[in-house]
C-alpha positions in Angstrom: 252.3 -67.8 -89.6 254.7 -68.1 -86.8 252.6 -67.2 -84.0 249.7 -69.3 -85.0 249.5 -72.7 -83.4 250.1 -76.5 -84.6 246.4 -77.8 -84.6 246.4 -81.1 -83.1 243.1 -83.3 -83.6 242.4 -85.4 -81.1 243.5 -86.1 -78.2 243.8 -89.7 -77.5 247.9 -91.1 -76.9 249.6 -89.7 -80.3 247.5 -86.2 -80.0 248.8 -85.6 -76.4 252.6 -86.8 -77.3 252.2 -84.9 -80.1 251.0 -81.6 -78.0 254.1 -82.1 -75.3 256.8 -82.7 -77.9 255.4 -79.5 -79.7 255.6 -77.2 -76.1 259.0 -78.9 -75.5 260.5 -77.7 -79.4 258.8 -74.3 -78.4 255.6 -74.5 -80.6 252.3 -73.8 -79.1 249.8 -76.8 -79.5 246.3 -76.4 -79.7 244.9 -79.9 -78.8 240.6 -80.6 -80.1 238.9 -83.5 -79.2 235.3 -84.3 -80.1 234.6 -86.3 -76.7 234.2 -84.8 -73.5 237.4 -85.8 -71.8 241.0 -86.9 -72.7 241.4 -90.2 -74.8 237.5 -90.4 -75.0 237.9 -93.3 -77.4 239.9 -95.2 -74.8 237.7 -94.7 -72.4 235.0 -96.4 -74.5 236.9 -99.9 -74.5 238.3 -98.8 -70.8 237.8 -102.5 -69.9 240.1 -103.9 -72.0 244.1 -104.8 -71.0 246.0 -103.9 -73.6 248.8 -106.4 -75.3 252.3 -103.8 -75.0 253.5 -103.3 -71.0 253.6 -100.1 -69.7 257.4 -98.6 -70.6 256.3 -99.2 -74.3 252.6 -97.2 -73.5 254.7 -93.3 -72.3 255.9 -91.1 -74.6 259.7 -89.6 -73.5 258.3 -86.0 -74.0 255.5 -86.2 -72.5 257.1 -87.7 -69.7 259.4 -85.2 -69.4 256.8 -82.6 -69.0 254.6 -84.7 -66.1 257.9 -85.4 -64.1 258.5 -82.3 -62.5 255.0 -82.2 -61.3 255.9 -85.2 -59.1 254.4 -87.7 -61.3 256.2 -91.3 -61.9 255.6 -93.3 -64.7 254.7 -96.7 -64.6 257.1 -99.3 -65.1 255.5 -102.9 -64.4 252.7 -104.8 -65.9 250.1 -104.1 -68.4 246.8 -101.9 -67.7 243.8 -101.3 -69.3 242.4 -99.0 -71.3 240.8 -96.9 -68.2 244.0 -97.5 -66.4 245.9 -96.0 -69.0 243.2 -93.0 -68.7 244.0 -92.7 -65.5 247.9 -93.0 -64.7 248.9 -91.6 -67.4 246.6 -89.9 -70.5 244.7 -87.9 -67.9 247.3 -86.1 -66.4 248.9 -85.4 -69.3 246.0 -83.6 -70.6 246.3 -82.1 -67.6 249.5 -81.0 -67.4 248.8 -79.5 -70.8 245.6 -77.3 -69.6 243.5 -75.4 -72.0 245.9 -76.0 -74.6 243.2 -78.9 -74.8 239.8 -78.5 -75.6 236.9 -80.5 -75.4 233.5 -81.3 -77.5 235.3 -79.5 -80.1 234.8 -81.6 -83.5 236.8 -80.8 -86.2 234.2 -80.4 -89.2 236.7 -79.2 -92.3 240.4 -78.1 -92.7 241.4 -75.7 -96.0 243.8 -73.3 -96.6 243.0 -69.6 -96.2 241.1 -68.0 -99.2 242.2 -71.2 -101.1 240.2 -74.4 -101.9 241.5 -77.1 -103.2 242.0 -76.5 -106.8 244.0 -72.8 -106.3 247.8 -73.3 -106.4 248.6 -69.6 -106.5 250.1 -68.4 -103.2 248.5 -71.8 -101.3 251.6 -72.8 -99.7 252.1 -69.1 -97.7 248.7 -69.2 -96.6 247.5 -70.4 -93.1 245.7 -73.4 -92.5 241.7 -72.5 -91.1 240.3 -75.4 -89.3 236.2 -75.4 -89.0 235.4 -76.6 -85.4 232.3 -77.1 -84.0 231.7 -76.6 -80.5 229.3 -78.7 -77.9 226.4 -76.5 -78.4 227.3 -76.7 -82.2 228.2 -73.0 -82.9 230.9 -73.2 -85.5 233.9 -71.1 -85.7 237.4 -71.1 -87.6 240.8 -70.9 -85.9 244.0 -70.7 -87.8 246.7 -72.9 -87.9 250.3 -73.0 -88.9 250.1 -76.8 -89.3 247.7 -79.5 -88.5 248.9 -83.0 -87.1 245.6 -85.6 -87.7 245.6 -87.6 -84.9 241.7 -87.9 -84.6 242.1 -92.3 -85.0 239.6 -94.5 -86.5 237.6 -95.9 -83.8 234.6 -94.5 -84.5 234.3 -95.4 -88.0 234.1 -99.4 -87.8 233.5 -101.4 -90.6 230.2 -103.2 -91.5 229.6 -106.5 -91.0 229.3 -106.8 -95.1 232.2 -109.0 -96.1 232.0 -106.7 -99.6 232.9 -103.3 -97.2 229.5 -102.3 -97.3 227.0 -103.1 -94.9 225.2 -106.2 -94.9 221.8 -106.2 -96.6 219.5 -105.5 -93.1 222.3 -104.3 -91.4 220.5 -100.8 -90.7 217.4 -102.3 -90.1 218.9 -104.9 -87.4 220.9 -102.2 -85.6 219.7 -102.6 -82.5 221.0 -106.1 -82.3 224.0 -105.2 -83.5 227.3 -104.0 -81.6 230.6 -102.6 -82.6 232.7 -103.0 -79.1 234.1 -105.3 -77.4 231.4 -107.1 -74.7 232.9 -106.7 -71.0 232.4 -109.5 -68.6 232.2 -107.2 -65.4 228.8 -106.3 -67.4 227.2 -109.8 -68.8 223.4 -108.9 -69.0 223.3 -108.5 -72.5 224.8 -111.8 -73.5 224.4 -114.4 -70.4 222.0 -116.8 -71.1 222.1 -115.9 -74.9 223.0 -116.5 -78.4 225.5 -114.1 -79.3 227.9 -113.9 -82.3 231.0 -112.3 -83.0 232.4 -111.5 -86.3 236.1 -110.8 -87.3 239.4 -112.6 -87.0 242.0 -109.7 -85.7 243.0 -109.1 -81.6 239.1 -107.3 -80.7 237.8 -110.2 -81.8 240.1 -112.5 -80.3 239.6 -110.6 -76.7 235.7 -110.5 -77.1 235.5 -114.4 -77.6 237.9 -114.2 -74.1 235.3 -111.8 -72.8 231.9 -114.0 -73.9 233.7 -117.4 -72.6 234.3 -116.1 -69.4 230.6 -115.4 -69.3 229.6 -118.5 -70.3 231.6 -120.5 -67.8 229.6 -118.8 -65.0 226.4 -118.5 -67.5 226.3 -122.5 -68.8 222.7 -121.9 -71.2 224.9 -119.1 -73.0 226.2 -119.6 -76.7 229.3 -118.4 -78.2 230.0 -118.2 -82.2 232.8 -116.6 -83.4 232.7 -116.5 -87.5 235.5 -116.4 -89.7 235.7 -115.2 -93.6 238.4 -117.0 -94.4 239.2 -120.8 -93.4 241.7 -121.8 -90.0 245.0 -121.3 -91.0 248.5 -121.1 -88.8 247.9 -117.5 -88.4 244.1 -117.3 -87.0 245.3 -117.2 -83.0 248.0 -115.1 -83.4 251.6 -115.4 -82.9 251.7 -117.8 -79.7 254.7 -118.3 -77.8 256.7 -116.6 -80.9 255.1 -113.5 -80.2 257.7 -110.6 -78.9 254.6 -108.9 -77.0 253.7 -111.8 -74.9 250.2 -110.6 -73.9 249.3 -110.6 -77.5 250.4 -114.2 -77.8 248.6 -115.2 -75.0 245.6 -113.1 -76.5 245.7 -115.9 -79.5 246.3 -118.7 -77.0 243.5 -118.1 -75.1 240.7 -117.5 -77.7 242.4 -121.0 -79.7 241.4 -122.6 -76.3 237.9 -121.4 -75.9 237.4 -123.2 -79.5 239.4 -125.9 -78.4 236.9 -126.5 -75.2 233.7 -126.3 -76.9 233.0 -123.3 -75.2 232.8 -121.4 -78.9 231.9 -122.7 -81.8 233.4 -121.6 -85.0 232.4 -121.1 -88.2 234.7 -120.0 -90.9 234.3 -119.5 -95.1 231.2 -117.4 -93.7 231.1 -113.9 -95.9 228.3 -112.1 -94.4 225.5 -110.6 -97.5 222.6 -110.3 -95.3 221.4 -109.9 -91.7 217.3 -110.5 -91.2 215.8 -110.1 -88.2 213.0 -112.6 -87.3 211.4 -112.9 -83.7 213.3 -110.1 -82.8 216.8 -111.8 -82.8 219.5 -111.6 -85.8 220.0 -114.6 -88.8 222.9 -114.0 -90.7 223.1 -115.1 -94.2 226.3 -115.6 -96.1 227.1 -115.2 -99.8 226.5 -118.8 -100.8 222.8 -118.9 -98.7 224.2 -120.7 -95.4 222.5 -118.9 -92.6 223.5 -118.3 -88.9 221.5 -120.1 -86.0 219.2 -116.7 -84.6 221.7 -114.2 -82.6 220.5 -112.2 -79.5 223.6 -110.1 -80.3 226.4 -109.7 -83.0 229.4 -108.4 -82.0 230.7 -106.7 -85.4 235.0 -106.3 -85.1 236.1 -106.2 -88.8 238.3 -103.8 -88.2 237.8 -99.7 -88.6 239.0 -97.2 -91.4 240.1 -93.8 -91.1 237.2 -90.6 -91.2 238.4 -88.4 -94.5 235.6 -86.1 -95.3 236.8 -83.1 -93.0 240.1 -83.1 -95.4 238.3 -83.0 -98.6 239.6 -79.9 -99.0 243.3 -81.1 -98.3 245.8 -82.7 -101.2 246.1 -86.2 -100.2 248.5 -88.5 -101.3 247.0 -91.8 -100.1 247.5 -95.0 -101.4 244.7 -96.8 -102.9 244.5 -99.5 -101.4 244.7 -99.3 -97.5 244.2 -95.3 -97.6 247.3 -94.7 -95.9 249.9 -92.3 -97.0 251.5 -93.9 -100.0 255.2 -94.3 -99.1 254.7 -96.4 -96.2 251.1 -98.4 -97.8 253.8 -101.5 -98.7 255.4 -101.4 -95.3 252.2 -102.3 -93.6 250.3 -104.1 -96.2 248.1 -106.8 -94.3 248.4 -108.8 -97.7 251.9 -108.8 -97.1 253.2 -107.9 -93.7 251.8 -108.6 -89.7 255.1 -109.5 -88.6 256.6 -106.1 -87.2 258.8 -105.7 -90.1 257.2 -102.6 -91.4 260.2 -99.8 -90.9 259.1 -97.0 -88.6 257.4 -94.5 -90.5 258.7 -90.9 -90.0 257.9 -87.3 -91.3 258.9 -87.4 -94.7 257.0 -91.2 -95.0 254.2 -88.9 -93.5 254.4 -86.2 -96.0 251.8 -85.5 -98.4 251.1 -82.2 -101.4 250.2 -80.4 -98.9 253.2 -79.0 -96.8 252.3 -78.6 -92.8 249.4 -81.3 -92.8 250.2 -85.2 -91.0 248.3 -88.0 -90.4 249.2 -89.7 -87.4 248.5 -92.4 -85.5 246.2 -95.2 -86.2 244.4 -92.5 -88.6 247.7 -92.8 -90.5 247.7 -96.7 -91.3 244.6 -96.0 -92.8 242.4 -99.8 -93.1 245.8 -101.7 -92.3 244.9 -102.9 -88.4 247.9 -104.1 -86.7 249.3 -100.4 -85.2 251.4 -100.1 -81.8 251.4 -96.8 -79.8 254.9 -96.7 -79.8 255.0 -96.4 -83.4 253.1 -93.4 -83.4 255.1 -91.9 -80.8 257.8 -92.1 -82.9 255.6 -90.8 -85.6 255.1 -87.8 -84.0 257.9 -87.8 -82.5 259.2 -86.9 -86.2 256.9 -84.9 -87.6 257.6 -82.4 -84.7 260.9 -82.0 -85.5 260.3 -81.4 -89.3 258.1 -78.9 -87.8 260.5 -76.9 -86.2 262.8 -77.7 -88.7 265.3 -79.8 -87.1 265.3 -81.9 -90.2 268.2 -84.5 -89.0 266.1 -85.2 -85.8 263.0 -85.5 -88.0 265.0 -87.9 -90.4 266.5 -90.4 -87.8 264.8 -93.1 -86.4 264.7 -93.8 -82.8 262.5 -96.7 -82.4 263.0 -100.3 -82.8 259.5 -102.4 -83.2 259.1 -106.2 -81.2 258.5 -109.2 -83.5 255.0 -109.9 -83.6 255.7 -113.8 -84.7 252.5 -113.8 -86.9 253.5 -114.9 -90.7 250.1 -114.2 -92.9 248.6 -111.2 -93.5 244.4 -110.4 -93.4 244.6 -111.0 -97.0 243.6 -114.6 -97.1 240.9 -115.4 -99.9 238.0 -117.2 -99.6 240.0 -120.6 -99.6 242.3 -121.8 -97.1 245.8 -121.0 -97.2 245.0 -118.9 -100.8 247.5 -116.8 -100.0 251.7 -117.1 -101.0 252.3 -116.5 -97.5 253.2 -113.7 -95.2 256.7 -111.9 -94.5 258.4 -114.7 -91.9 257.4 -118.0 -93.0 255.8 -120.2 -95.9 252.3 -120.3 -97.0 250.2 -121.1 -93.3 248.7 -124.6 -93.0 245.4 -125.3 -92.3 244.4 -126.1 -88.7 241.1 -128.9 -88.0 239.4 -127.6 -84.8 236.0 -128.2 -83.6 234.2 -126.4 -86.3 230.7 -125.5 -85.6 228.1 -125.4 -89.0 225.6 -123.0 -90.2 222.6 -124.2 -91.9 222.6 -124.5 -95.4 
């Protein structure tokens, strides 16, 4: 299998990185990626500034391999997604040249002649990824391992506080949106009723995004629902937080509540969504309902796609459906305060030798992730690849302190839960509360 090449899928941050640090050990990469250019998935929240500066946003070796070409890596400030496209991702697809393919979805990985249940010979056998191309011809290519960096953006979670969608939530989804609104693009939401679920960072930057339309928009209406109650930890970290735009993030959205700009609504556990008159009620679980939406913004988060590696031996925890030896490092009931360790190639590892999951794909339903872990990640994995196991063992990365104490695990009541990894249990916050009808 020595001549067959490392299949990376994807190739957002972690599935280029991935692809240089592979050409630099002297493995040959072969980089698919379902959209039509690099980092598609970045490109569809392009408008968005992202929370870590730029030194923290370049992988070394994939530095290394731009540099000679003239290319300088950025060293001030932060940029957004399309920014990130631009200065950086993009030319290191391009460095990398048809080592990358496009509209190339990866539709099943196995082993040759071997499902899942054969053990006899499985491990000498070469991996056969199914792809299928833009005009949807399918064909197989071979692989001597495959690195999963394919992400989790495009499998958001429902606006159902059980996991599942919401009751109507098929029916109403034309009112329904899974991204985070832009304000250079307002016609949707100015002069309009629009509500956004969730409680993480995309949620906190699209109540940003909808106040700043309503300050130049005055008959527009902001309300930004909550499952769980306002607790010490529902605007972030603050000035505690080692990654300062992400602190301001918090800051920001608290102050939007704070000037009556957004209303708020917590406890709310959405069961149904009903359309009437062509705009969106939402019901919750004990029958309080929503004032009618124009738009719901849906950000409760994303979990990883798992049905092309059905044929793979998974060891995945449970719970978060992250590889099990580094689930209780990044446990949202537990941690959100950057002390999960790094997570290297053997914390990576799973039954079946030569396959990794990467990336945000790798933290499986656990949502706070930083690009710099996963280019340590892969960083790793690489190594173990090419068997320069003390290089794959040793970690070279050292995470900032996010400052926030409580995990998403909060139950229904305020401050339910013991606390997080930093501090005691959070206190509960009073701040202008908007109601829902009961």
């Amino acid at each position: 299998m020595s001549e067959l090449p490392v299949v990376v899928i994807g190739a957002g941050p972690e599935g280029l990185a991935a692809a240089a640090h592979l050409l630099e050990r002297g493995l040959e990469p072969l980089v698919t990626e379902a959209g039509d250019g690099p980092a598609s998935a970045v490109a569809e929240w392009g408008h968005v500034r992202l929370f870590s500066p730029w030194p923290e946003l370049v992988d070394k070796a994939a530095a290394r391999l731009l540099e000679p070409s003239g290319w300088t890596a950025p060293t001030q400030g932060y940029p957004t997604g399309a920014e990130w496209i631009a200065r950086y991702l993009a030319p290191l697809a391009g460095a990398l040249g048809g080592r990358v393919r496009y509209g190339a979805r990866v539709t099943g990985v196995s082993r040759k002649g071997r499902d899942r249940l054969v053990d006899a010979g499985r491990d000498a056998q070469p991996f056969t990824v199914h792809i299928a191309g833009p005009d949807g011809q399918e064909e197989r290519v071979e692989a001597r391992a495959v690195i999963d960096a394919s992400g989790t953006w495009r499998r958001p979670n429902p606006a159902g506080a059980d996991g599942l969608p919401a009751l109507g939530e098929h029916e109403a989804a034309g009112l329904l949106r899974y991204q985070i609104p832009d304000f250079t693009s307002p016609e949707a939401f100015a002069g309009k009723h629009t509500v956004v679920l969730g409680a993480g960072h995309s949620a906190a930057t699209a109540i940003i995004e909808l106040a700043r339309i309503a300050d130049t928009n005055p008959d527009s209406t902001v309300t930004w629902v909550l499952r769980r109650g306002v607790t010490g930890s529902t605007f972030g970290g603050g000035m505690a937080d080692e990654l300062p735009e992400r602190g301001a993030l918090g800051l920001r959205a608290k102050q939007a509540v704070a000037a009556g700009t957004v209303g708020l609504v917590t406890g709310f556990r959405t069961e149904r969504i009903r359309v009437a008159g062509g705009r969106a009620v939402l019901v919750a679980e004990d029958g309080r309902e929503l004032e009618p939406a124009d738009s719901v913004v849906v950000l409760t988060g994303f979990r990883p796609d798992l049905s092309f590696l059905s044929e793979m031996r998974l060891d995945l925890d449970p719970v978060l459906q992250a590889p099990r030896k580094i689930a209780p490092d990044i446990d949202p009931n537990v941690h959100s305060c950057g002390t999960a360790t790094p997570t290297l190639a053997r914390d990576l590892a799973h039954p079946e030798p030569g396959l990794y999951l990467v990336g945000m794909k790798s933290y499986g339903r656990a949502p706070t992730f930083l690009a710099m872990t996963g280019y340590e990640q892969v960083r790793s994995v690489v190594a173990e690849l090419a068997g320069d196991h003390e290089a794959a063992g040793r970690s070279e990365l050292v995470l900032p302190d996010t400052g926030v104490c409580s995990g998403s695990g909060l139950g229904d009541e305020d401050g339910a839960s013991a606390g997080g990894c930093c501090a005691p249990a959070p206190q509960v916050l009073q701040i202008g509360l908007a109601t829902a009808r009961s």
